[in-house]
N, C-alpha and C positions, 0 to 999 in steps of 0.2 A: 828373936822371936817376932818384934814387931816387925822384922823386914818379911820373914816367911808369911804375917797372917797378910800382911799386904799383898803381896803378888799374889797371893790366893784369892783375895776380893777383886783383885784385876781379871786374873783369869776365871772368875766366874764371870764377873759382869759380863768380860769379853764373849763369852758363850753365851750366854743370855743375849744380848746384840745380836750373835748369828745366828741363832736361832727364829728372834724376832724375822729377821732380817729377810732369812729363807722364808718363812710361811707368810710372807708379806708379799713376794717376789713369786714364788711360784706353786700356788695353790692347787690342791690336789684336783684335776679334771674329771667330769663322767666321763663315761666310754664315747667317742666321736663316732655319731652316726655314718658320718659320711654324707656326700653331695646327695641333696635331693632331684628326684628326675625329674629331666626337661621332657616338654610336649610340644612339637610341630603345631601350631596352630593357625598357618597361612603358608600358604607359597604360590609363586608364580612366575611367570616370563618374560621377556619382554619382547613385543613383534615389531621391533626398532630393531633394525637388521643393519649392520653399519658393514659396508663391500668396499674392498681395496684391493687392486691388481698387483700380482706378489708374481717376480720372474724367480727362475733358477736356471740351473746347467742340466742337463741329461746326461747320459753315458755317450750320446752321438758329438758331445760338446756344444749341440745349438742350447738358447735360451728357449726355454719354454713359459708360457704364461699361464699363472692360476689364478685362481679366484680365494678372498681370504674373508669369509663369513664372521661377525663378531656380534655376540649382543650379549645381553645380562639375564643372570637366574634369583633367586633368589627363594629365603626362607625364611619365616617369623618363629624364632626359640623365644617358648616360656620356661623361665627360671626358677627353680624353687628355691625356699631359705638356705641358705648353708652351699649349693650349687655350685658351680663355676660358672661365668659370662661368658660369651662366647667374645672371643677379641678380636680384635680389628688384623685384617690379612696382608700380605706384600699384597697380592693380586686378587683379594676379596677386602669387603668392607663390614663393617657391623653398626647398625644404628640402634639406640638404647630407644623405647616406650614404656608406654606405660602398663602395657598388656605383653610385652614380648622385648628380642630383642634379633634385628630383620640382617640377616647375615645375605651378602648380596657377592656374586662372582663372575666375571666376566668369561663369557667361554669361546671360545673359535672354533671355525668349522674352517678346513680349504681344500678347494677344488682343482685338483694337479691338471693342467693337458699331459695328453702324451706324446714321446718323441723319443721312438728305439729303431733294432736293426730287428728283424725276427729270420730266422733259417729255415728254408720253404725247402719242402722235395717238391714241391708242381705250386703252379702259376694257377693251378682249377682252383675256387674258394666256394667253399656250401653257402646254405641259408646260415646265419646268425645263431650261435645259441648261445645264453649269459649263464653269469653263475656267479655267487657270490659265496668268499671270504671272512674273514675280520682277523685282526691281530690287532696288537697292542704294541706301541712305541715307547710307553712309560708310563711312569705317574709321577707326580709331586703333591707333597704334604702343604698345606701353608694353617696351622693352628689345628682348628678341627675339621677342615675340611682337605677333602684329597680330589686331586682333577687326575682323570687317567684319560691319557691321550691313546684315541683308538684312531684304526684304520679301516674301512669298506673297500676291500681288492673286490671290483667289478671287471670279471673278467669277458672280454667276447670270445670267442674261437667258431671261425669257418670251415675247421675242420681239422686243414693241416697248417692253418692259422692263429694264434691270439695272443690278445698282448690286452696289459690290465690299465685299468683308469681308478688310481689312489682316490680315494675321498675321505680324509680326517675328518676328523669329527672329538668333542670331549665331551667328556661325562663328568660329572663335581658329584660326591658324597658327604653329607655330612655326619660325622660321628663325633661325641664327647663324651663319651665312654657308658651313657646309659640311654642315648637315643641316637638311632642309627637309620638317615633318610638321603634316597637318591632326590637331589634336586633337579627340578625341571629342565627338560635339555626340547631345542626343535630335533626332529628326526625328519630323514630324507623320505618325502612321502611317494616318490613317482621317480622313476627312470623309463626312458623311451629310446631303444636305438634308434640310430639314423641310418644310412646305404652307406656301402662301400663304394668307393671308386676307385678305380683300378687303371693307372696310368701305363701307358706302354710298354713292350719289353726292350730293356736298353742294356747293351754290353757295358762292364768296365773293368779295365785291368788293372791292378793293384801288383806290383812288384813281376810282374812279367805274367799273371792270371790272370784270366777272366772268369769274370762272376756275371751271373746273369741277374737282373732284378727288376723290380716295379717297384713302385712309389705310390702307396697305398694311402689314403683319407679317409677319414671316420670319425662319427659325433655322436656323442650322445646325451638327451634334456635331462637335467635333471630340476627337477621342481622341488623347492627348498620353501618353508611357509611361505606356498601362495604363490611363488616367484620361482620363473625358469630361466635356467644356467644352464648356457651351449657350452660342451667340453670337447675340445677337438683331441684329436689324435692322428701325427704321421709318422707313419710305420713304411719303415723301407722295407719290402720282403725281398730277401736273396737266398740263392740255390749258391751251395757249395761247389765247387767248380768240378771236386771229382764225381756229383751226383750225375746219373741220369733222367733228368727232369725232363716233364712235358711243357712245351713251350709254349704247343698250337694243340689243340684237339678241335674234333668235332663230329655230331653225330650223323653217318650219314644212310643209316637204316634204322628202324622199329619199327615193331607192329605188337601185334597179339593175333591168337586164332584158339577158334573153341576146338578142345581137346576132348571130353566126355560130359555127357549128361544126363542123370537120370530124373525121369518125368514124375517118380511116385515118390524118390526124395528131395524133389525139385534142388539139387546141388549139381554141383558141375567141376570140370578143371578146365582149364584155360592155359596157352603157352604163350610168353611174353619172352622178346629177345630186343636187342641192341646191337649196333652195328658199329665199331667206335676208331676215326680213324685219328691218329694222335703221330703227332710229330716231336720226338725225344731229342732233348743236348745233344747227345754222343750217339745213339743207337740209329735217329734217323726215322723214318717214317714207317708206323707199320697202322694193323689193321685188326682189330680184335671183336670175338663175337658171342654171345654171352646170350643162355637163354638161361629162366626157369618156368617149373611151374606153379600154378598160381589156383586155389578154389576160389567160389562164392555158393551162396546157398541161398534159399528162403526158407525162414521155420515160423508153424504155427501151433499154439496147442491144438491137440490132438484129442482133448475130452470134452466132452459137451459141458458149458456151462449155462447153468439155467437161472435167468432173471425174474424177480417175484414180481409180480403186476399186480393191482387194487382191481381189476375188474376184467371179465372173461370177455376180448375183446372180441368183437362179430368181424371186424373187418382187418386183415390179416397182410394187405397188400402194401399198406402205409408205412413201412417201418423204412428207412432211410440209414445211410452210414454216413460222417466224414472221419477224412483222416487228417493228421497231424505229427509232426517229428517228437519223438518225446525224448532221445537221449542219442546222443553219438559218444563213442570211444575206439579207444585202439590200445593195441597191443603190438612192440614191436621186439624183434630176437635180437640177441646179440650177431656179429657179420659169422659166417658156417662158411668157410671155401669162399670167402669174399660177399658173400652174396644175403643181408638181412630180409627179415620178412616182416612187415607190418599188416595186423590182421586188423581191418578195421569193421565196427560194431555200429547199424546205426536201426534204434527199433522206434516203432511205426506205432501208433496209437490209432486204434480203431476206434470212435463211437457210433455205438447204436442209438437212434432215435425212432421215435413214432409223431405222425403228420397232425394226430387225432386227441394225442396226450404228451405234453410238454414238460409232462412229469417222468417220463420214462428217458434213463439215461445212461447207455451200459458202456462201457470200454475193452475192447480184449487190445491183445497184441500182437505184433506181428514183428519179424527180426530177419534182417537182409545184413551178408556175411558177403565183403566183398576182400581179397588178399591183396596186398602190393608189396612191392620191392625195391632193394637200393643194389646198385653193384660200387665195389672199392676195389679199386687194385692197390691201394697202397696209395696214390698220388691223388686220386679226383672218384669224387662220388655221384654218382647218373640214375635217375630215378628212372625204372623199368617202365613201358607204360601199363598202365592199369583201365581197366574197366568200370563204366560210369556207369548210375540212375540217368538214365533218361526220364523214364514216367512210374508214377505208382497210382493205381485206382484202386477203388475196392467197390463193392454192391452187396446185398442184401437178397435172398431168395427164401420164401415163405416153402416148406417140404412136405409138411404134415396138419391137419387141422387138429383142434381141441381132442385131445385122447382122454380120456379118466385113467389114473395111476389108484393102486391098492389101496393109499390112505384119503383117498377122497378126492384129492386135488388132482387138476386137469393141466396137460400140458403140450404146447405145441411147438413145434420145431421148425428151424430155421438153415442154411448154410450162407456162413459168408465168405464170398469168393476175392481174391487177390491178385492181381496181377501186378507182374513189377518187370518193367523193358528197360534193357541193358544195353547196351553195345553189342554184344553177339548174340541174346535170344532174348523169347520174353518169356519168364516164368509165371506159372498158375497155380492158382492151390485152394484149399478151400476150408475152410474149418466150424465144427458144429457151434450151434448155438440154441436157448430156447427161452420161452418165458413159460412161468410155471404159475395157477393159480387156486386159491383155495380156497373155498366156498364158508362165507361165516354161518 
């Protein structure tokens, strides 16, 4: 019996000890809020631009030289109690204050040349036109921040031409799961193409073929804070050997000639043709001849607008016009049987003045409608020619004196006349005007 009350006073003790033991060791918690949230409260960049010349291979096998843009961003994280810190990065850094704590990452920018083959049906190249891409290469994490490495495809195309000029670029985000901010990156603020140059036409045979080709150069600035970066580009352009490519063109007729006109709609048609003689690979020399037709117009409002005057003026002779450009645009079709059409818009700002009162200042309008064209066969695009301003005048003519109207007020009228000389006529026209006035 003494042995049983014994190991009974052990095994309580012993319980009593783990009990102690546990609520000593791991006492019962409140509910955990969780991280309190961070606040942004600084960022900025750095305009310490650190530049190093970075080669690679092309697909032609030459080296090509880029440009490799580096500098720093950076962010001030405020921490709340209980929080996470933001930590130190492989490729970012974190400094601890007293107000914050400044997460800093270095970012790259790089500027490829270019150096490809491109496959031409014709040797003809247009004006320049760009356009611009983006994609994306990647991204990587480092802590709380993520860098996504993008791309700007700047493309040119002359037509039946283009080849693109890469520009990297990265972006850094930072997130820690209750505040989420793009940190300060430069952006490309300026591109400016440069000319094309266009090297001879030169045979080569490649396993018993001949290919025909030129050897093309092209740059384009770009301006990066503050700072311009020349990007070259050389572009072999080659015709496929079984194409029929133009080799030689050249134009050796145009003109235009007036078609119809009417005097009371002051519009017109006009015929514009091309004469185009073009020397082919395989076909040989031929001769091709391409008209269309083409409007232009003058319009003016056609109601009388009448301007309110402070005083019933005696002398009626003094009123005066100028003119001025106040908007141009265009509108062009997609190519119909080869052949596009651009309607170009350019309207005309009339003011009205008086010699007597410097207070009087009226505007109408006027709108001159002239058409042009592009012809495509497929290889090379040739601007039809088109018809020009020469001259535009306008004047002023007093019609009627001081009339009395039903509600008392008196009003007198005007016309103002237009003329606008073109290349093949001069069109006229005239449109009402009046000042109106009413007796206190």
């Amino acid at each position: 019996m003494k042995t049983i009350k014994f190991w009974a006073t052990v095994a309580a003790s012993a319980l009593l000890l783990l009990v102690m033991f546990t609520s000593c060791d791991d006492p019962i918690d409140p509910v955990d809020p969780g991280p309190s949230k961070t606040e942004i409260v600084d960022k900025g960049i750095s305009n310490q631009i650190s530049s190093q010349q970075i080669s690679g291979t092309t697909e032609n096998g030459n080296t090509v030289i880029g440009t490799e843009l580096s500098y720093e961003s950076w962010i001030k994280v405020r921490t709340g109690t209980g929080a996470k810190k933001a930590p130190a990065y492989v490729s970012t850094r974190a400094a601890s204050g007293d107000d914050g704590d400044v997460v800093t990452v270095l970012l790259k920018d790089v500027f490829h040349n270019t150096d490809t083959t491109v496959y031409v049906n014709s040797f003809e190249f247009g004006k320049p036109q760009a356009s611009v891409s983006y994609r994306v290469n990647g991204t990587r994490r480092d802590g709380f921040v993520t860098i996504t490495d993008s791309v700007m495809v700047y493309t040119v195309d002359f037509g039946n031409m283009s080849f693109n000029y890469l520009l990297e670029y990265e972006v850094a985000v930072y997130d820690d799961g209750t505040t989420r901010e793009v940190m300060p990156y430069h952006k490309i603020e300026r591109i400016t193409l440069g000319e094309l140059e266009v090297g001879p036409l030169k045979n080569e045979t490649q396993d018993g073929t001949t290919y025909f080709q030129r050897q093309c150069k092209h740059t384009i600035s770009v301006v990066f804070n503050g700072e311009s970066y020349t990007l070259k580009a050389n572009v072999n352009a080659q015709a496929e050997p079984s194409s029929d490519v133009v080799v030689q063109s050249e134009i050796v007729d145009s003109g235009y000639e007036l078609v119809s006109y009417d005097e009371e709609k002051t519009e017109g048609v006009y015929k514009s043709w091309l004469e185009i003689r073009e020397t082919w690979s395989l076909s040989g020399e031929s001769t091709t001849k391409k008209e269309c037709f083409l409007t232009f117009s003058l319009s003016t409002p056609n109601t009388t607008a009448y301007y309110t005057v402070s005083e019933k003026y005696s002398e009626l002779d003094d009123f005066f016009t100028q003119d001025y450009v106040d908007e141009e645009r265009s509108t062009t079709t997609e190519f119909i049987d080869n052949i596009s059409t651009t309607t170009n818009q350019t309207d005309y700002g009339i003011v009205i003045k008086k010699n007597s009162d410097d207070k009087v200042k009226f505007t109408c309008f006027a709108t001159i409608v002239i058409q042009s064209a592009k012809y495509n066969n497929g290889r090379a695009v040739y601007d039809f020619p088109a018809i020009k301003i020469l001259n535009f005048t306008t004047g002023i003519t007093n019609t009627s004196d001081w009339a009395p109207e039903d509600d008392g007020s008196f009003r007198a009228n005007f016309k103002v006349s237009i003329s606008v000389q073109n290349e093949l006529i001069t069109q006229t026209r005239e449109t009402p005007w009046g000042i109106s006035y009413a007796p206190k």
